[in-house]
C-alpha positions in Angstrom: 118.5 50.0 228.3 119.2 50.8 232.3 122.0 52.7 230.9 120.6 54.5 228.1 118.1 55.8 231.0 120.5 56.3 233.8 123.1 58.7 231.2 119.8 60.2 230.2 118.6 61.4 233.7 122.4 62.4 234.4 122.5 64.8 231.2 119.1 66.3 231.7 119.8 66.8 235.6 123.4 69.0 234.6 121.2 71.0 232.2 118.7 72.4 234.8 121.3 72.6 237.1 124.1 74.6 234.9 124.3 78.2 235.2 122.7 80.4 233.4 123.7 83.3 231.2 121.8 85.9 233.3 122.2 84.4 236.6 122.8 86.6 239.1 121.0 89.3 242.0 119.5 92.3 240.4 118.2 95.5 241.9 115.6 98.0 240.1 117.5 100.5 238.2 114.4 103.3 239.0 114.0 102.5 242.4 117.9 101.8 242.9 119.4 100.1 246.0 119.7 101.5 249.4 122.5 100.6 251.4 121.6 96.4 251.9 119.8 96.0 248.8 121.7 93.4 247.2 121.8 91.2 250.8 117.7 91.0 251.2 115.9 88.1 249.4 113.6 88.6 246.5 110.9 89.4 249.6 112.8 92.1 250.9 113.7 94.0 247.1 116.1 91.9 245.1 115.4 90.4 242.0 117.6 86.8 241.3 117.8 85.1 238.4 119.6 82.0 238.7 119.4 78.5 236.1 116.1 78.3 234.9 114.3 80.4 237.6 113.4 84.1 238.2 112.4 85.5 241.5 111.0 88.7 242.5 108.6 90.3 245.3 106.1 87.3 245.9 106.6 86.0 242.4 108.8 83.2 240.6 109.0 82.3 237.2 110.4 78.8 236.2 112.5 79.4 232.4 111.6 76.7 230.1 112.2 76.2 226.2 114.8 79.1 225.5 115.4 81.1 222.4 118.0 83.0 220.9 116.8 86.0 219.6 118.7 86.7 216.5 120.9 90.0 216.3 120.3 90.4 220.3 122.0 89.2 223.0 118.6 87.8 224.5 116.8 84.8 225.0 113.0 84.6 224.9 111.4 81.4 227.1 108.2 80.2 228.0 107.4 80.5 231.4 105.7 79.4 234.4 105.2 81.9 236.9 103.3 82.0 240.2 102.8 83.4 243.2 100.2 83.5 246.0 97.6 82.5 243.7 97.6 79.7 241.1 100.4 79.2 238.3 100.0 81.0 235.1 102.0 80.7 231.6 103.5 83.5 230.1 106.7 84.6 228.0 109.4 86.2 229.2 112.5 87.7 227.4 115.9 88.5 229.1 118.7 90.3 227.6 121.6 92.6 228.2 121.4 95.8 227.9 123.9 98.2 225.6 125.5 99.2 228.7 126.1 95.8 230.0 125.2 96.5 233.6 122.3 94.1 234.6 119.5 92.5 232.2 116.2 93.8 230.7 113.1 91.5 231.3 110.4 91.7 229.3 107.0 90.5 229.8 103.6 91.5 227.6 102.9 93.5 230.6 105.8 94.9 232.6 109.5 95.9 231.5 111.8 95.8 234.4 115.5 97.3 234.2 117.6 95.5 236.7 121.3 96.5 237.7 123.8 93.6 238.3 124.7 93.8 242.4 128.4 93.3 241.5 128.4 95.6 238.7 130.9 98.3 239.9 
């Protein structure tokens, strides 16, 4: 039983703690980067995605419960965001983009465009 538990908590710690498929620091495609964009933190203008987690300016969203859309290369979560105030739950959709360059994030609010900071 101590090892049924102990390869259990192993498993589900190298799940959080794998890559994701969108990780990565991202810069708003409208606003684009000036000349240290894609050195500042998620404070300063960049947007990182990285595991479960998304952060941008004074918000981050923990990714739980993913989804493969079908026919798109996106996955649709359930999320916990928050911020200064208190924690709220939400949905959130990444995906790529036809040109491949950075991700789309969805919300039922907000659409953001972001730019990969190593594309090109």
């Amino acid at each position: 039983m101590r090892t049924l538990i102990s390869a259990t908590s192993v498993a589900l710690t190298v799940t959080v703690a794998a890559a994701g498929p969108f990780d990565g620091n991202f810069y708003d495609r409208e606003n684009g980067p000036n000349e240290d964009y894609c050195a500042a933190t998620p404070e300063g203008g960049i947007a990182k995605v990285q595991a479960n987690k998304v952060f941008f300016y004074e918000t981050y969203c923990k990714l739980s419960n993913p989804v493969n859309v079908r026919g798109m290369d996106a996955i649709l979560y359930d999320a916990e965001c928050g911020s200064e105030g208190p924690v709220s739950e939400r949905r959130i959709m990444l995906m790529r983009p036809r040109d491949g360059d950075g991700i789309i994030v969805l919300t039922e609010s907000f659409v953001y465009d972001w730019v990969d900071c190593n594309a090109g």
